[in-house]
N, C-alpha and C positions, 0 to 999 in steps of 0.2 A: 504493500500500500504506500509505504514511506515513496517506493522507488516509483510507482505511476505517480504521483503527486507531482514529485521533480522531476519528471518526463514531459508532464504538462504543463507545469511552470515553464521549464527551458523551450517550450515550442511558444506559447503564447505570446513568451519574453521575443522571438525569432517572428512571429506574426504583426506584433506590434509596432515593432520598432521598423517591420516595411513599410510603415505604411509613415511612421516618426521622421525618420533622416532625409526623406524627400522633401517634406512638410516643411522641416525647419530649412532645408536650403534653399526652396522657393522662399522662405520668409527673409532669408539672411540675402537674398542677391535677387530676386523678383524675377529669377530668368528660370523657363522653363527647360530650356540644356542643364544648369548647373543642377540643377532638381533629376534630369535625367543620368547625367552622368553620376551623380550618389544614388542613383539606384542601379545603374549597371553594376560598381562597384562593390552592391548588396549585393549582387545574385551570380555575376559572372565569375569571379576568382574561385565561387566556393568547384566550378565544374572542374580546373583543371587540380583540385587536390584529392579528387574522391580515389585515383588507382594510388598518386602515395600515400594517401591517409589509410588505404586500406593495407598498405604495405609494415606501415609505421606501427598499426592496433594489432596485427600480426607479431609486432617483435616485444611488443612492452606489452604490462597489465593496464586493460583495459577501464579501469576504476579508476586509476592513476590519471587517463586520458581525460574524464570525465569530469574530475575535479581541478586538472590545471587547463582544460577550456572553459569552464563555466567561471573560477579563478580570472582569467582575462578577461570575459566579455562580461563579468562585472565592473574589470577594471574600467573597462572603455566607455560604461553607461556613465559610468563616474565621471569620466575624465569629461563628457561633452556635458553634464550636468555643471561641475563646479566651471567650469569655459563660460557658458551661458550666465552665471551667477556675477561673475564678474565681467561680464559682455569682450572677452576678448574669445565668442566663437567665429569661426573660420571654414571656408567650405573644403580645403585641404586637410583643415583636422578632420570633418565630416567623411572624406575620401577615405583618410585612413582609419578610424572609426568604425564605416560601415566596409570594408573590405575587410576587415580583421574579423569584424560581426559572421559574415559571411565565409570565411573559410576555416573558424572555431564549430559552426553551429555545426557543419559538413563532418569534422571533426569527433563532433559531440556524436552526433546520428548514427555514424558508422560504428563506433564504440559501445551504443549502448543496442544497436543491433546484436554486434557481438557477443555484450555482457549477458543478456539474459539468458541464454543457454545454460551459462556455471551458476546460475544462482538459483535456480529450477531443481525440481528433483524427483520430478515426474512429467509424463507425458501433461498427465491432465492440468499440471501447475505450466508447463511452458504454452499450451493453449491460450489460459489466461492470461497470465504475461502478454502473450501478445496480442490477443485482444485488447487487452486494457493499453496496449499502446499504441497499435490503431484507434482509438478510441479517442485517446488525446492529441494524436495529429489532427483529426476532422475533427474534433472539440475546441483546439488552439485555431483552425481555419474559418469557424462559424465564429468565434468570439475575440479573438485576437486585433483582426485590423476594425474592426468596428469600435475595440475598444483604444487602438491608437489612435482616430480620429477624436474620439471624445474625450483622452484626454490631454491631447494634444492641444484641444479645444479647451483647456482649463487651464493653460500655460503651457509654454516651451518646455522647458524643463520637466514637468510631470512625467511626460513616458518614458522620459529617461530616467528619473529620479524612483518612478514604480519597477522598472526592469531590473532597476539594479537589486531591489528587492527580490523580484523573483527569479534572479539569479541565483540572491543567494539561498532561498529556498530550495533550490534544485540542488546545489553544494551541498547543503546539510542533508538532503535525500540520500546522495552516494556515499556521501562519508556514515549516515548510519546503517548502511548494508551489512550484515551479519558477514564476519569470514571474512578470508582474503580477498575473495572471487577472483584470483587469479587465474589467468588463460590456463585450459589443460591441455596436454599434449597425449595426443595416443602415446601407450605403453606398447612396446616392440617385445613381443616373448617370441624367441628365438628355440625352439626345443633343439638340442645334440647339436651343438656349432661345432662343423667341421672344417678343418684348417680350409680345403677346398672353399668354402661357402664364405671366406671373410670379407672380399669383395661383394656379395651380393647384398649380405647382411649389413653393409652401412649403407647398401642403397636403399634396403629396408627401412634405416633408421632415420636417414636424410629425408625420406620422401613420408614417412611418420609425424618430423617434425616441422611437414611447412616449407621442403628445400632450407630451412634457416642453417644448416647444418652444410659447411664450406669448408674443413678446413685448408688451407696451403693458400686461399684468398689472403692477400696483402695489398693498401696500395689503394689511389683515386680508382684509378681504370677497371683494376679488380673489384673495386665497389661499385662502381657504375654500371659495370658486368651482371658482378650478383643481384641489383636493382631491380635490371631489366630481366633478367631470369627468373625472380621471385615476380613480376607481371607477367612472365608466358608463365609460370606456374600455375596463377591465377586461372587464367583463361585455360588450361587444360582443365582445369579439375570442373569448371563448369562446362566443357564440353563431354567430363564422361557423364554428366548426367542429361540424358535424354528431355526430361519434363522441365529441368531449367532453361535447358536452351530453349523448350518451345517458350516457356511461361514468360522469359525475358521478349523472344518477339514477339509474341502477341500484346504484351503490356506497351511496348513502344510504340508499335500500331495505334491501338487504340486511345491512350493516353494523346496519342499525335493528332486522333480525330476526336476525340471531343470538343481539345482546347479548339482546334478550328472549328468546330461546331460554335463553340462560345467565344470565337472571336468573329463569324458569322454573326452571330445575335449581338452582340455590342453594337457591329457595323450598320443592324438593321432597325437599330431602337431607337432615333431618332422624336421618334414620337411616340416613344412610351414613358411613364414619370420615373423620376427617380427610386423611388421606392419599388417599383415594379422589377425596374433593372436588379436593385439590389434583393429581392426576392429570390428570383431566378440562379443569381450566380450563388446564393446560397443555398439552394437546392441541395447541388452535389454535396455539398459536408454535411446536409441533414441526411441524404443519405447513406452515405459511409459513417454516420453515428449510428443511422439504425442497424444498418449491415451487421455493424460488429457483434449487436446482442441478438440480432436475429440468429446471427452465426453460433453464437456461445454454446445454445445445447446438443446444438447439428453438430457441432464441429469434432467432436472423437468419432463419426461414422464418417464423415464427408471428406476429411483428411487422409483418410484410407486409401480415395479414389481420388487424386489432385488430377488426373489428367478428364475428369468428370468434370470437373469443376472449373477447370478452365473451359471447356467445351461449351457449359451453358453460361459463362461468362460472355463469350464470344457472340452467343445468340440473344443473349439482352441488349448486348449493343445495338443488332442488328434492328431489334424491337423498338428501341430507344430513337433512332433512325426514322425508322417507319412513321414515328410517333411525330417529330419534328418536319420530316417531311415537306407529309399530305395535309398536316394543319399550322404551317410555321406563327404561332401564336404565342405570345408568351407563358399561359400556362401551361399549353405543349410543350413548349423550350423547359419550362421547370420541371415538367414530369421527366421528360427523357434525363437530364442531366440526375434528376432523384435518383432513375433505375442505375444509372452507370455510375455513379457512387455508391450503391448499395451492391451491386456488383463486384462492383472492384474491392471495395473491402474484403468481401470475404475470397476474392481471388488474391490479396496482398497477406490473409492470415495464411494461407495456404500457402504460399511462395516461402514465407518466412520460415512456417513449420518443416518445409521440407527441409529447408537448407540447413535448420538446425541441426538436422535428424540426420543429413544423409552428405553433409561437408565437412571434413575434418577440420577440429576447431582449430587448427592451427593456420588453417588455411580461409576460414569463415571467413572473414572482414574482407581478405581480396574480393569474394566472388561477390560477398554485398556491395562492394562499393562499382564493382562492375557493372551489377543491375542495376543500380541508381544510377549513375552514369548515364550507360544508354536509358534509359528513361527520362532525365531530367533534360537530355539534349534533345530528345523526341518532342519533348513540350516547346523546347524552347524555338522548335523549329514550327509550328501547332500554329503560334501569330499570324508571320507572312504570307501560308499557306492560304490559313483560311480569307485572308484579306486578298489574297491573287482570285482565290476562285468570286470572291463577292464580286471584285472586278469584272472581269471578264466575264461571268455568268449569272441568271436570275439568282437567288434566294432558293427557289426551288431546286434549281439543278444542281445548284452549289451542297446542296444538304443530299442531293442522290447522288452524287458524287463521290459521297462520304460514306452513302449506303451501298453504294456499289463494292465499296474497298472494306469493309464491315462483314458483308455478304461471303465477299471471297475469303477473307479471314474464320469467319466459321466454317464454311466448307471444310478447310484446306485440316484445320484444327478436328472437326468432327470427324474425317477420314483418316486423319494420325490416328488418333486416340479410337478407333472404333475399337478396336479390341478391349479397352477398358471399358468401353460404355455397354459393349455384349456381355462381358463378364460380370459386371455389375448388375444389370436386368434377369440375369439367368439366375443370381444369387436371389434379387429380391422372388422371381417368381417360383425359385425352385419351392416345394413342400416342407412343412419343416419333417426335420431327420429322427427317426424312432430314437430309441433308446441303445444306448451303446452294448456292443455285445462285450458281457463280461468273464466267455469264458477261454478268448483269447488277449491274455494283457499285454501290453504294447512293450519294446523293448524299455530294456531299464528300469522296469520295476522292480515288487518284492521277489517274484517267481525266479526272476534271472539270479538272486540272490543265494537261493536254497544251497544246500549245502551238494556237492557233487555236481552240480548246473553247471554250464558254462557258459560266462559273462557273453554278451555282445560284443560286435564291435565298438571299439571307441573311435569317436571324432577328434581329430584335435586341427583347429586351425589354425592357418598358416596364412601369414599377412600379403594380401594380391592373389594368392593361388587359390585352387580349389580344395577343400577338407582333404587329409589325408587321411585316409585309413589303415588303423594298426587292431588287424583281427587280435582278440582277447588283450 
């Protein structure tokens, strides 16, 4: 609970303050460039740190990460707080201010992605967990910039002076986490190490712990080597997993065509009021708050079958689409954007559980900061898009356009994955199953035990390979 609290603190703190450092540098120099250039500064530094942030939460404890970037990006509320008090703020301190903001918070995220894996101690506690932090991303997005306008609107100083607060709420969150939570690293059991097998067995152990394991590296070039080796690490290990690589493009996709869906409806609201606008784009975070609890009691059977779950992710868009279309109306626009935030939540707690479950934590952080990555660049490209197609095309076409590229993404998604969506229908309709016959018992019980019996085979695994077996 301590740790959702200062999860939501540190996002609201990261919502608020976008909408803060714009605000005040329109007020400090009345130009809408200077206003724009402190807000590239917010959002664009944080894309090129997500592969080494993911590299750097790899080598150190991630707790540690968590408490010296929230550490800073208290400091920085500060620093434009006491600047303002004595009027000597500046839109260059604002530059660096909100660029330090923006590649701390990048920092933060990928860390406590990380984190909650080691502080978990069941399946059904890592569910919650991330639930409950999906929950305060779309909690911080529905409450956050509304609340930097308002109190922005109470004075300058306020949303700086309030962040700096809920920064340090978020501080005291990690530092009261029970335990070290320090990164685990698979354990390497090696059975009968034979002189022959010495060589293979530290590639067992290097590739155990993350590649982090170099030794005879010395040296600039040898580190800038192992750097970039520990980034194709990354990228392999999310290439052996089949359901990542789909779940990463399908999310790019889609996240690409909403925002141009919602940069389609900006383009087109001219003569809709304020309120109305601001209804609509908060849609999608009422729905991704409901998602998360809709998800909560589904989510120990539905997690089973994530390549399910992507598949009907893929066909709500489609629905979402349909919906925007044939009636481009603002309540339409709010519905669709509802279904694809409720969507996509419970397709982002699935993304997450996988990766928990089936990336080696030594390696976690790279592959997450890989998917945010290509995602956060998908959106970022989501603006121009949708404003070329408004260009050059009706409203209507511009939005089937989008349903066309939706359309083909479910297909393409529903014919991967059919084998999991057959297996699953066949479970729900098979009959349910008698009663187990008791008078053959399975290997490894008391029977194999008796005296004069002879045991089964033992399994013993072996780390990459397939079980070996050693009769009796």
């Amino acid at each position: 609970m301590f740790f959702w609290m200062g999860v939501t603190a540190s996002s609201m703190g990261s919502q608020t303050l976008a909408v803060a450092y714009p605000l005040l540098a329109m007020a400090l120099t009345g130009s809408p460039l200077q206003a724009g250039w402190v807000a590239f500064a917010l959002t664009i530094p944080g894309l090129f740190c997500y592969l080494p942030g993911g590299i750097l939460i790899d080598r150190v404890d991630r707790r540690s990460i968590m408490v010296i970037t929230e550490a800073l990006r208290g400091t920085a509320v500060v620093s434009v707080v006491v600047a303002l008090l004595l009027g000597v703020a500046t839109v260059p301190h604002l530059l660096v201010a909100a660029a330090l903001e923006g590649t701390l918070w990048v920092l933060y995220s990928l860390a406590e992605a990380a984190l909650i894996p080691t502080v978990t101690k069941s399946r059904t506690g890592l569910l919650g967990a991330l639930v409950g932090s999906e929950t305060s991303a779309h909690l911080a997005v529905l409450t956050g910039r509304p609340l930097g306008g308002f109190l922005y609107g109470l004075g300058q100083a306020i949303p700086f002076a309030v962040n700096s607060l809920l920064f340090l709420i978020s501080l005291t969150s990690v530092l009261l986490l029970p335990g070290r939570a320090r990164r685990r690293r698979d354990k390497v059991i090696v059975p009968w190490p034979e002189p022959s097998t010495k060589v293979e067995i530290r590639h067992v152990r290097r590739e155990a712990s993350g590649g982090l394991e170099e030794p005879g590296l010395r040296g600039s070039r040898t580190k800038i080597r192992l750097l970039w080796r520990e980034m194709a690490d990354g990228l392999r290990e999310l290439r052996r997993h089949r359901f990542l690589r789909q779940a990463i493009q399908v999310t790019a996709v889609t996240n690409m065509a909403v925002n141009a869906l919602i940069m389609i409806f900006i383009a087109t609201s001219e003569s809709m009021s304020a309120w109305e606008v601001g209804l609509v784009l908060a849609a999608g975070g009422v729905g991704g708050f409901a998602g998360t609890w809709i998800f909560l009691p589904l989510a120990p059977r539905l997690v089973s079958s994530p390549g399910l779950i992507l598949g009907l992710q893929t066909w709500v868009w489609v629905i979402a689409f349909i919906i925007a279309a044939f009636a481009p109306e603002p309540l339409n626009y709010g519905l669709a954007t509802l279904a694809t935030g409720c969507a996509g939540a419970m397709s982002n707690i699935t993304l997450r559980e996988f990766e928990a479950r089936h990336v080696a934590p030594a390696r976690l952080a790279r592959v997450v900061s890989i998917s945010r990555l290509v995602s956060r660049s998908a959106m970022s490209l989501a603006a121009p898009i949708g404003g070329v197609l408004v260009v050059v095309m009706t409203t209507k076409w511009a939005i089937l356009t989008l349903l066309t590229v939706a359309a083909a993404l479910a297909l393409t998604v529903t014919v991967q994955q059919r084998a999991e969506i057959v297996n699953v229908w066949s479970t729900l309709s098979a009959p349910a199953s008698g009663a187990e016959d008791l008078r053959t018992p399975p290997r490894g019980t008391a029977q194999d035990r008796l005296p004069g019996a002879r045991p089964g085979p033992a399994t013993v695994p072996f780390p990459g390979q397939s079980p070996i077996t050693l009769d009796g």
